[in-house]
ZAZA-182850 format. One record per residue: x, y, z negated of N, C-alpha, C in turn; residue number from 1; residue in three letters. Coordinates in steps of 0.2 Angstrom, whole numbers. Atoms other than C-alpha are relative to their C-alpha. Example, Ala and Ser with C-alpha at 12.3 -4.5 7.8 and 13.67 -1.06 7.14 Angstrom:
# ZAZA-182850
@npx=4, npy=-6, npz=0, capx=62, capy=-22, capz=-39, cpx=4, cpy=6, cpz=0, nr=1, rest=ALA
@npx=-4, npy=-6, npz=1, capx=68, capy=-5, capz=-36, cpx=-4, cpy=5, cpz=-3, nr=2, rest=SER
# end
This chain:
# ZAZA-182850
@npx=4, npy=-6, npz=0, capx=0, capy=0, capz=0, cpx=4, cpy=6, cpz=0, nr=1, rest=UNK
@npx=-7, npy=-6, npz=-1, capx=15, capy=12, capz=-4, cpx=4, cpy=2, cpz=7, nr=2, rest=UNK
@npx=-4, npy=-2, npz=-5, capx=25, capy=8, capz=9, cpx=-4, cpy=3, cpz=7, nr=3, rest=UNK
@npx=3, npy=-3, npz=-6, capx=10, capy=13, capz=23, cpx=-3, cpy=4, cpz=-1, nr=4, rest=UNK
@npx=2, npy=-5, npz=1, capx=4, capy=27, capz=13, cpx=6, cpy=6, cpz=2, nr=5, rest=UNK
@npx=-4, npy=-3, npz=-2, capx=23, capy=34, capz=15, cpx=-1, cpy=1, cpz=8, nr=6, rest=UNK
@npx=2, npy=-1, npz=-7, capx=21, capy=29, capz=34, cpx=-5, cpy=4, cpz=3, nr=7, rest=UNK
@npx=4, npy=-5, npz=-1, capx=6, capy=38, capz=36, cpx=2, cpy=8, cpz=-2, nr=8, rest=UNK
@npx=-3, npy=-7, npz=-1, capx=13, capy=55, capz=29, cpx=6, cpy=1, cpz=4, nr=9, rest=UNK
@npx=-7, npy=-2, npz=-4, capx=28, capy=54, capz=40, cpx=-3, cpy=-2, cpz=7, nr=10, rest=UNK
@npx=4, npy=0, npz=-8, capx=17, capy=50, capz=56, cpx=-4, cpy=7, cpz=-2, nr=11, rest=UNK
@npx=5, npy=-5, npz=0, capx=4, capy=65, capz=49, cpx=8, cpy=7, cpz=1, nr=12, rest=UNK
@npx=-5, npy=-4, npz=1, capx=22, capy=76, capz=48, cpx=1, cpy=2, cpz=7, nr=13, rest=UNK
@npx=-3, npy=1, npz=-4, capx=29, capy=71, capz=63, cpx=-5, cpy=3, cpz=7, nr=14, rest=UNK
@npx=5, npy=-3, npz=-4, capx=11, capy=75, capz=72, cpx=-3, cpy=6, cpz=0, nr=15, rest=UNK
@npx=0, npy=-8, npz=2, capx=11, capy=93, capz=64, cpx=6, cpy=2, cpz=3, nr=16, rest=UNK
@npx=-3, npy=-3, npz=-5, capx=26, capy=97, capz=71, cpx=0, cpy=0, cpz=4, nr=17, rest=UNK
@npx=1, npy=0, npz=-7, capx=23, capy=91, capz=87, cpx=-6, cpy=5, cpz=2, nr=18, rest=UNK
@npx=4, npy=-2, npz=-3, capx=8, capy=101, capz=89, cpx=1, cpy=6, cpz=-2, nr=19, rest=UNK
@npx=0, npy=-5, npz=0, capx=14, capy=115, capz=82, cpx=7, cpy=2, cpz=7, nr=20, rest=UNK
@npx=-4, npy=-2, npz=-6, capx=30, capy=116, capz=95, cpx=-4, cpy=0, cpz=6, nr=21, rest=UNK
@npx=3, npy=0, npz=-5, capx=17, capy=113, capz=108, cpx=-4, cpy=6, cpz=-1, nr=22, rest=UNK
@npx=4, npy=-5, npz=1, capx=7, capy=128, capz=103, cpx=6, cpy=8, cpz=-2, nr=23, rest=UNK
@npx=-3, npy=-5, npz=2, capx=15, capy=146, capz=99, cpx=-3, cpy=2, cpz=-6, nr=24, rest=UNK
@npx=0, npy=-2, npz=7, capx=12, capy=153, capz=80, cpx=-2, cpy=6, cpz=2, nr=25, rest=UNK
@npx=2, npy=-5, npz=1, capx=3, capy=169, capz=79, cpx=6, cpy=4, cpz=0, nr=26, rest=UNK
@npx=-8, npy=-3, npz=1, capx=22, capy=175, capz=72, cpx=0, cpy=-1, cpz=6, nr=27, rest=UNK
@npx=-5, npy=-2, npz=-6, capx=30, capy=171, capz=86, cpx=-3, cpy=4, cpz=8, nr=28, rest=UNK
@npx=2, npy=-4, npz=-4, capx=19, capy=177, capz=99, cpx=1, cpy=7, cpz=-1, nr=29, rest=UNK
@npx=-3, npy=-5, npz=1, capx=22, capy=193, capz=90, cpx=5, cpy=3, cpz=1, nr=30, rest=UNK
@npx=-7, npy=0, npz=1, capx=39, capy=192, capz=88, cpx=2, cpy=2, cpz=8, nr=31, rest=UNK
@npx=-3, npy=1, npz=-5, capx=40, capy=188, capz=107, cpx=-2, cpy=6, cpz=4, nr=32, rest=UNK
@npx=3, npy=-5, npz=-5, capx=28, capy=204, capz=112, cpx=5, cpy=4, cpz=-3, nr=33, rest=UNK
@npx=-4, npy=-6, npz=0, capx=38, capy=214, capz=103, cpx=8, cpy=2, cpz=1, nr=34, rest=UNK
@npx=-7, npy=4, npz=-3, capx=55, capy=208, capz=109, cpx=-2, cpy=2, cpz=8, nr=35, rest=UNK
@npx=3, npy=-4, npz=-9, capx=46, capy=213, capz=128, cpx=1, cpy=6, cpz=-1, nr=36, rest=UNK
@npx=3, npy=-10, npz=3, capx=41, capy=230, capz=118, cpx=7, cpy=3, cpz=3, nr=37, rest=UNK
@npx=-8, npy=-3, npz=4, capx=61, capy=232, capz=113, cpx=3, cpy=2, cpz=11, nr=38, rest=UNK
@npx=-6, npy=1, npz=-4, capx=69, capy=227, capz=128, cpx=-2, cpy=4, cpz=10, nr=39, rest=UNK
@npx=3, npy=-5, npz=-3, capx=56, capy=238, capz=140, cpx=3, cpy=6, cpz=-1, nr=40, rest=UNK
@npx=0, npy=-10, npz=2, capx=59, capy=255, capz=131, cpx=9, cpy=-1, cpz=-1, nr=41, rest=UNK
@npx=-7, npy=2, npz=-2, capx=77, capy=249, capz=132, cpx=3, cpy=0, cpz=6, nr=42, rest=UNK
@npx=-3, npy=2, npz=-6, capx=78, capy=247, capz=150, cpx=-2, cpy=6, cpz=2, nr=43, rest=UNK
@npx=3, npy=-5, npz=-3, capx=67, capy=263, capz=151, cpx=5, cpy=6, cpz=-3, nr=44, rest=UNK
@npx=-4, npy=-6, npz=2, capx=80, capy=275, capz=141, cpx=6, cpy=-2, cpz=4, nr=45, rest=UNK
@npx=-3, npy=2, npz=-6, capx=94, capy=268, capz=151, cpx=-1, cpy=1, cpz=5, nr=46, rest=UNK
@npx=2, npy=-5, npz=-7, capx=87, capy=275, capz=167, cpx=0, cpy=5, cpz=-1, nr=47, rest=UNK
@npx=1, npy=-6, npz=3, capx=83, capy=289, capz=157, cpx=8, cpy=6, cpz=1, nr=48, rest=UNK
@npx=-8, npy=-1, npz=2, capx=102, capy=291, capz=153, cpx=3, cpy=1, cpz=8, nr=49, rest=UNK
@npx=-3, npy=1, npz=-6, capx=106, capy=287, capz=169, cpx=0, cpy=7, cpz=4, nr=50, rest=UNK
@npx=2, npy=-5, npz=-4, capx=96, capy=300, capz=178, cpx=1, cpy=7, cpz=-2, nr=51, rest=UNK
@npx=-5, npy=-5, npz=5, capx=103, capy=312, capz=164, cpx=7, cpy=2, cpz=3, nr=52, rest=UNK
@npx=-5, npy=-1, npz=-4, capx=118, capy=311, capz=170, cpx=4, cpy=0, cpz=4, nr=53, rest=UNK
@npx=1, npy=-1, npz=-7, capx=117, capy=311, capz=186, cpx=0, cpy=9, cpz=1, nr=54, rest=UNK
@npx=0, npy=-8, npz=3, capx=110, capy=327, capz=183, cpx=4, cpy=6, cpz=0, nr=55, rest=UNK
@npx=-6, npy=-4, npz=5, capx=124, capy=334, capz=172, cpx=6, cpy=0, cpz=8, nr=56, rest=UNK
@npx=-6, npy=1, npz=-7, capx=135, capy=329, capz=188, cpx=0, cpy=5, cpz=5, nr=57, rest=UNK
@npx=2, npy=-3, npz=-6, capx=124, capy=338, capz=200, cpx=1, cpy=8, cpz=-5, nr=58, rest=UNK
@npx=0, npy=-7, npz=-1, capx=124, capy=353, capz=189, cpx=8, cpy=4, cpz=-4, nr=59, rest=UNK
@npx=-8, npy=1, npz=1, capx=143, capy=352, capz=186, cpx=2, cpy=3, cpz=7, nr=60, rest=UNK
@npx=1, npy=-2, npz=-7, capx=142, capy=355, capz=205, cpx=-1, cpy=6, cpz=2, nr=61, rest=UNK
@npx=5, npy=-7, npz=-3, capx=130, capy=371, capz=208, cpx=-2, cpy=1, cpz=-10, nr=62, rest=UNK
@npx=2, npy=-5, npz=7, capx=129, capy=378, capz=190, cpx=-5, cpy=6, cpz=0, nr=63, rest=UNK
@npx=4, npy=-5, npz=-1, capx=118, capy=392, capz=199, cpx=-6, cpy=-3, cpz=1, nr=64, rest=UNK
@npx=5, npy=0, npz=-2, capx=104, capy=383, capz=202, cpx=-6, cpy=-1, cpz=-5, nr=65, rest=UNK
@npx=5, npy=-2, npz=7, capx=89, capy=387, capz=188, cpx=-2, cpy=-6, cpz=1, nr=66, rest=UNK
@npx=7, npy=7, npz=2, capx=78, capy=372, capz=192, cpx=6, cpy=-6, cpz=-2, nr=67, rest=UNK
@npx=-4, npy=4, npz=3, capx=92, capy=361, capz=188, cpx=1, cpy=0, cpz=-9, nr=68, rest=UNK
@npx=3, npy=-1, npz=8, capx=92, capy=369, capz=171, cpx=-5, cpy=-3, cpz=-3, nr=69, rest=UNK
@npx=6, npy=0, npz=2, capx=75, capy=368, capz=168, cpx=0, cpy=-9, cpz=3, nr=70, rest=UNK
@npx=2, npy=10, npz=4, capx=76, capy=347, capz=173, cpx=5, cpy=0, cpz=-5, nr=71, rest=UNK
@npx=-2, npy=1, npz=7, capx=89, capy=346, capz=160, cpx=-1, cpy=0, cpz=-6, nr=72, rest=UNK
@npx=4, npy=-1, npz=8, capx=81, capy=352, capz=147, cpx=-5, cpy=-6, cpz=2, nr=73, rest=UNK
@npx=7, npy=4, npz=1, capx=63, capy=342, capz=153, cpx=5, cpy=-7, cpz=0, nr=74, rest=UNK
@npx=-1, npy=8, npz=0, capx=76, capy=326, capz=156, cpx=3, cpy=1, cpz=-8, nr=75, rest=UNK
@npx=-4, npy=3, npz=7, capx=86, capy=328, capz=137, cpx=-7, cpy=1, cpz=-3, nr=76, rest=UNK
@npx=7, npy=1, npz=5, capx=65, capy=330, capz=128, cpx=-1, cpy=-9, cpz=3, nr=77, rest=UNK
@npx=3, npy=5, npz=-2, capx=62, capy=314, capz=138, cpx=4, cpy=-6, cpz=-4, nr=78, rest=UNK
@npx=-3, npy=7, npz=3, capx=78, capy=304, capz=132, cpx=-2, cpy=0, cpz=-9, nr=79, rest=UNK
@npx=1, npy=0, npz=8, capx=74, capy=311, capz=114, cpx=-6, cpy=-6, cpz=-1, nr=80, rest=UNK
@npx=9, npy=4, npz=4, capx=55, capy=303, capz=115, cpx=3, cpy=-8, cpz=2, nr=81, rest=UNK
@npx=1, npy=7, npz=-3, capx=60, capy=287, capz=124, cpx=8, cpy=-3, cpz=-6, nr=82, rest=UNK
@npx=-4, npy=4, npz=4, capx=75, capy=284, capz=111, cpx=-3, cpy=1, cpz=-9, nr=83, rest=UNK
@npx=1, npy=3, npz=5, capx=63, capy=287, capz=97, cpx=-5, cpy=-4, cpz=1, nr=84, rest=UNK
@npx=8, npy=3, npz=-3, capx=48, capy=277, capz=107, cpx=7, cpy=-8, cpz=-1, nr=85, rest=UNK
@npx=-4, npy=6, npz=0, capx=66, capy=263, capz=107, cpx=0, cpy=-1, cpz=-10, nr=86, rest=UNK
@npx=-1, npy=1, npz=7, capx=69, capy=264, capz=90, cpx=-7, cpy=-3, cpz=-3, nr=87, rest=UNK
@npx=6, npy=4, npz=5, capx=53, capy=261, capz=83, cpx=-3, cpy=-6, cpz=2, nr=88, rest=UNK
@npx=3, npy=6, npz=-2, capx=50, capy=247, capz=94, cpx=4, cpy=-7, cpz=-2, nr=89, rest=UNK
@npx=-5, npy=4, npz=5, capx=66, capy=239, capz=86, cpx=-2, cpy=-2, cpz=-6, nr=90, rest=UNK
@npx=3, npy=3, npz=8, capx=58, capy=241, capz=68, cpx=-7, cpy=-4, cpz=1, nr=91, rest=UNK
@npx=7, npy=4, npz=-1, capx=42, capy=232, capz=74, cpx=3, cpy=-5, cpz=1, nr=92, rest=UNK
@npx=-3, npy=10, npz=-2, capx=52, capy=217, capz=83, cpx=3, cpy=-1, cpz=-8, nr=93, rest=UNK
@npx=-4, npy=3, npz=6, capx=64, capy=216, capz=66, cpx=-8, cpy=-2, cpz=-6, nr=94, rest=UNK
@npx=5, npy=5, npz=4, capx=46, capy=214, capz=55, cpx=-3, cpy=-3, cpz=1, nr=95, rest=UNK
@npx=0, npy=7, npz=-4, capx=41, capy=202, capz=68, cpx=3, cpy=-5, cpz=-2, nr=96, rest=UNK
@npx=-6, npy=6, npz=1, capx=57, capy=193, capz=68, cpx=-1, cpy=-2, cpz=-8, nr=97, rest=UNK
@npx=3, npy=1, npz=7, capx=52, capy=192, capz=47, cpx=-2, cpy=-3, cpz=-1, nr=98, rest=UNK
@npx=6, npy=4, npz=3, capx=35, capy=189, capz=46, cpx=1, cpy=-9, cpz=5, nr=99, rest=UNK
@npx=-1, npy=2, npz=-2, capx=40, capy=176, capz=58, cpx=4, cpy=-7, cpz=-3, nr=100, rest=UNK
@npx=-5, npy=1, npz=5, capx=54, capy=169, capz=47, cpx=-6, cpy=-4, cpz=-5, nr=101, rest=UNK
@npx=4, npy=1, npz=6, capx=43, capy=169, capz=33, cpx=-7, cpy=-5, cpz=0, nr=102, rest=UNK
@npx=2, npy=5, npz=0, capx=32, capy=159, capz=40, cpx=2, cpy=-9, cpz=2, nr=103, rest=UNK
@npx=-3, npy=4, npz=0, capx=43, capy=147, capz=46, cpx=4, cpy=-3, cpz=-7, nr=104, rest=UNK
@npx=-2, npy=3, npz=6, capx=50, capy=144, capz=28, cpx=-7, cpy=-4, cpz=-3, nr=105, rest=UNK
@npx=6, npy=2, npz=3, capx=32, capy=143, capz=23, cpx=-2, cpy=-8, cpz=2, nr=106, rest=UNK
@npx=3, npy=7, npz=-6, capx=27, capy=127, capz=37, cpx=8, cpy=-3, cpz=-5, nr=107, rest=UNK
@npx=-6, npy=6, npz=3, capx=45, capy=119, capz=30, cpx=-1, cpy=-2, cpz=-8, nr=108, rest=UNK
@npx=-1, npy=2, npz=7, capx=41, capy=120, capz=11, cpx=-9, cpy=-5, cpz=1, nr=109, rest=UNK
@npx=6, npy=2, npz=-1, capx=23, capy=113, capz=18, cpx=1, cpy=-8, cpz=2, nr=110, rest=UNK
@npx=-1, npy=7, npz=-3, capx=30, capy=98, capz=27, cpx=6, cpy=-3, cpz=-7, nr=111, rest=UNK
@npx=-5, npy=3, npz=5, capx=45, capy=96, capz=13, cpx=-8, cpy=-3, cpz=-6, nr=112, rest=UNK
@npx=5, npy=0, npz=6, capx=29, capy=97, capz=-2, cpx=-3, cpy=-8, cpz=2, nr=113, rest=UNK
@npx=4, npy=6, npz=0, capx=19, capy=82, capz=10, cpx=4, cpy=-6, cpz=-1, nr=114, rest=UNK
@npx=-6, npy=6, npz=-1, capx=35, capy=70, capz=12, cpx=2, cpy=-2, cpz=-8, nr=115, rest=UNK
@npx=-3, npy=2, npz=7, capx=41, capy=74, capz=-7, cpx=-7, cpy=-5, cpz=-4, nr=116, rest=UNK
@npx=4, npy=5, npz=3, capx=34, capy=60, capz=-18, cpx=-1, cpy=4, cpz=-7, nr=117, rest=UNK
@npx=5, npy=-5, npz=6, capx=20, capy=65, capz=-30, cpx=0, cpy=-3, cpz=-6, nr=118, rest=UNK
@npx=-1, npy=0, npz=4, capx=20, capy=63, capz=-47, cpx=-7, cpy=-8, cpz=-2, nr=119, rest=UNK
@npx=6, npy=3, npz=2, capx=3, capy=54, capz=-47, cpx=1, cpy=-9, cpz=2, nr=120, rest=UNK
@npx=-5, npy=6, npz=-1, capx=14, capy=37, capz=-43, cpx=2, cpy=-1, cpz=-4, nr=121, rest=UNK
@npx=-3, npy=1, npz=5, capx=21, capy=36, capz=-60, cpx=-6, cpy=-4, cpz=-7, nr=122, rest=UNK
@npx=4, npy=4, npz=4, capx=12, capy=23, capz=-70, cpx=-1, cpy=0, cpz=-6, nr=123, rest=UNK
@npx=-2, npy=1, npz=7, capx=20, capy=22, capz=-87, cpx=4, cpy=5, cpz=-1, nr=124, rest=UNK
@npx=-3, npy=-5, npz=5, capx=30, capy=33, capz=-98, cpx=8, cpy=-2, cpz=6, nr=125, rest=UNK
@npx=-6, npy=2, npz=-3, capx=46, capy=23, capz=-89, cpx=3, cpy=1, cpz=7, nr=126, rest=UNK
@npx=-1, npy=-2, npz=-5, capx=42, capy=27, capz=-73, cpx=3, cpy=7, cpz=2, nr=127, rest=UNK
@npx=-2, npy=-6, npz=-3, capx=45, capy=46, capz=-75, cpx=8, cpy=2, cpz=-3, nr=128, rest=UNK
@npx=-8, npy=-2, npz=1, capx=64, capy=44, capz=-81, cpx=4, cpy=0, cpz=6, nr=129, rest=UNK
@npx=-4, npy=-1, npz=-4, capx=76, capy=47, capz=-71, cpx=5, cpy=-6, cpz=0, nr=130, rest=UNK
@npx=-5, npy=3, npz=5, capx=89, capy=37, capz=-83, cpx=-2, cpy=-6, cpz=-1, nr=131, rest=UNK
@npx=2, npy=4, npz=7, capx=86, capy=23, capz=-94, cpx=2, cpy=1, cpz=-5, nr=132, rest=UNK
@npx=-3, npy=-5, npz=6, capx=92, capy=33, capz=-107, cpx=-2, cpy=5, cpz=-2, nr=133, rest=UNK
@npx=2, npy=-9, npz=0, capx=83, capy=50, capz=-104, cpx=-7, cpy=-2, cpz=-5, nr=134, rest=UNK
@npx=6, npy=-3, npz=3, capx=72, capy=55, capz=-117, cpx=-5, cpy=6, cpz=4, nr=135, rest=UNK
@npx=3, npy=-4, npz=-3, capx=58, capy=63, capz=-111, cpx=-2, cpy=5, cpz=-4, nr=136, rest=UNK
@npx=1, npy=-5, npz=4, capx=50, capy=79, capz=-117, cpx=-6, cpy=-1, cpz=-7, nr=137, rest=UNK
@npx=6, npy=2, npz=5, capx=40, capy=76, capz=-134, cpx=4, cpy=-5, cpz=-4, nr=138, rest=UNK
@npx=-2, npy=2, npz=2, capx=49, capy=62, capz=-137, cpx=6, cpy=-2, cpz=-8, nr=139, rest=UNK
@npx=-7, npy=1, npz=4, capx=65, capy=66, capz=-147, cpx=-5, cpy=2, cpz=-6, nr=140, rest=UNK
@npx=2, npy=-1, npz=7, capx=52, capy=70, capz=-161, cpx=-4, cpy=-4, cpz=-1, nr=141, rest=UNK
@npx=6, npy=6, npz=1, capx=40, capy=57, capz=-160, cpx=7, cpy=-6, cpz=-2, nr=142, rest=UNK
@npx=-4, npy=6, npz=3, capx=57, capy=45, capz=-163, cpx=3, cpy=3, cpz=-5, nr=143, rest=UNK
@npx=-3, npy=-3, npz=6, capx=64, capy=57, capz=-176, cpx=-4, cpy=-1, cpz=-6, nr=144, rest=UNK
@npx=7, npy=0, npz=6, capx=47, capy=56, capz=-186, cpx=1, cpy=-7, cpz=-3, nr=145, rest=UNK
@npx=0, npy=10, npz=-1, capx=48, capy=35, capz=-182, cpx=6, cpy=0, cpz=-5, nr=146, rest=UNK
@npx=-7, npy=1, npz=5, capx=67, capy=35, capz=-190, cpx=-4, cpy=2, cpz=-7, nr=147, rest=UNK
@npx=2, npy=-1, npz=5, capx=62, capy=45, capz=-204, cpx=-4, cpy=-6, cpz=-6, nr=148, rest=UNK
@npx=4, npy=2, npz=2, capx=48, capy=37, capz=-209, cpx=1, cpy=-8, cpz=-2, nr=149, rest=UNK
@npx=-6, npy=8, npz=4, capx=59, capy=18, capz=-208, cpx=3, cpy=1, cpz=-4, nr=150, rest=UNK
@npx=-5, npy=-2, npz=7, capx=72, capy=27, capz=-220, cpx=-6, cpy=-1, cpz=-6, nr=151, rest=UNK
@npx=3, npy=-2, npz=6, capx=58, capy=32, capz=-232, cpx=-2, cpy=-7, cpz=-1, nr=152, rest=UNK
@npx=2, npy=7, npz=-1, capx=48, capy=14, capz=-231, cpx=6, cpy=-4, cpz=-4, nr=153, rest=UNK
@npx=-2, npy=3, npz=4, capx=65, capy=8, capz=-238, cpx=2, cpy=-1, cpz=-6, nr=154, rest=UNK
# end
């Protein structure tokens, strides 16, 4: 009876996490849009940078000409908003990458809990030693009273 009740918890184990790698976790689809998020607003200041500096080149060139001014300024407002539109999309994926984490600890201490053996297996006083010597809790006084009580008796 033991030995196929352990076989059934390690089939039911083994069939949780096959259906959870077959599926995506709420976390990680998270994790994985914000990681899209990152890696967009990343690709998008980068052109940004680009097209800045291009710019600065052109207006290294012809320093006389005003509408050049006037995109440099509109291009350095753009890189400012798109490196802080990058930045905040980084702290979202790192809470992501987290809550993500954290549910992965969660599922492992779930599967460890169903594998570890329960306590409600322990029949007799004997069974919950570790030893054959270990006093359990309670007892070093329940056998102090016993001695005593033999001393007195003599």
């Amino acid at each position: 009876m033991r030995k196929s009740f352990v076989q059934i918890i390690f089939i039911s184990a083994v069939l949780l996490l096959g259906a959870c790698s077959g599926t995506k976790s709420a976390q990680q689809t998270m994790a994985e849009d914000r990681a899209y998020m990152y890696k967009e607003a990343y690709a998008a200041y980068i052109e940004a940078e680009n097209r800045y500096l291009n710019l600065l080149f052109n207006l290294e060139r012809l320093p006389e000409e005003e509408e050049l001014w006037i995109m440099k300024r509109d291009q350095m407002r753009e890189l400012e908003q798109l490196r802080s539109i990058m930045l905040q999309t980084r702290g979202e994926l790192d809470e992501a990458l987290q809550d993500w984490e954290k549910y992965l600890s969660e599922l492992q201490k779930e599967v460890a809990a169903a594998n570890a053996p329960s306590k409600a297996r322990f029949r007799t006083q004997d069974d919950l030693r570790s030893s054959p010597g270990e006093l359990l809790p309670g007892e070093f006084a329940k056998d102090s009273v016993r001695k005593a009580q033999n001393r007195m008796q003599r």
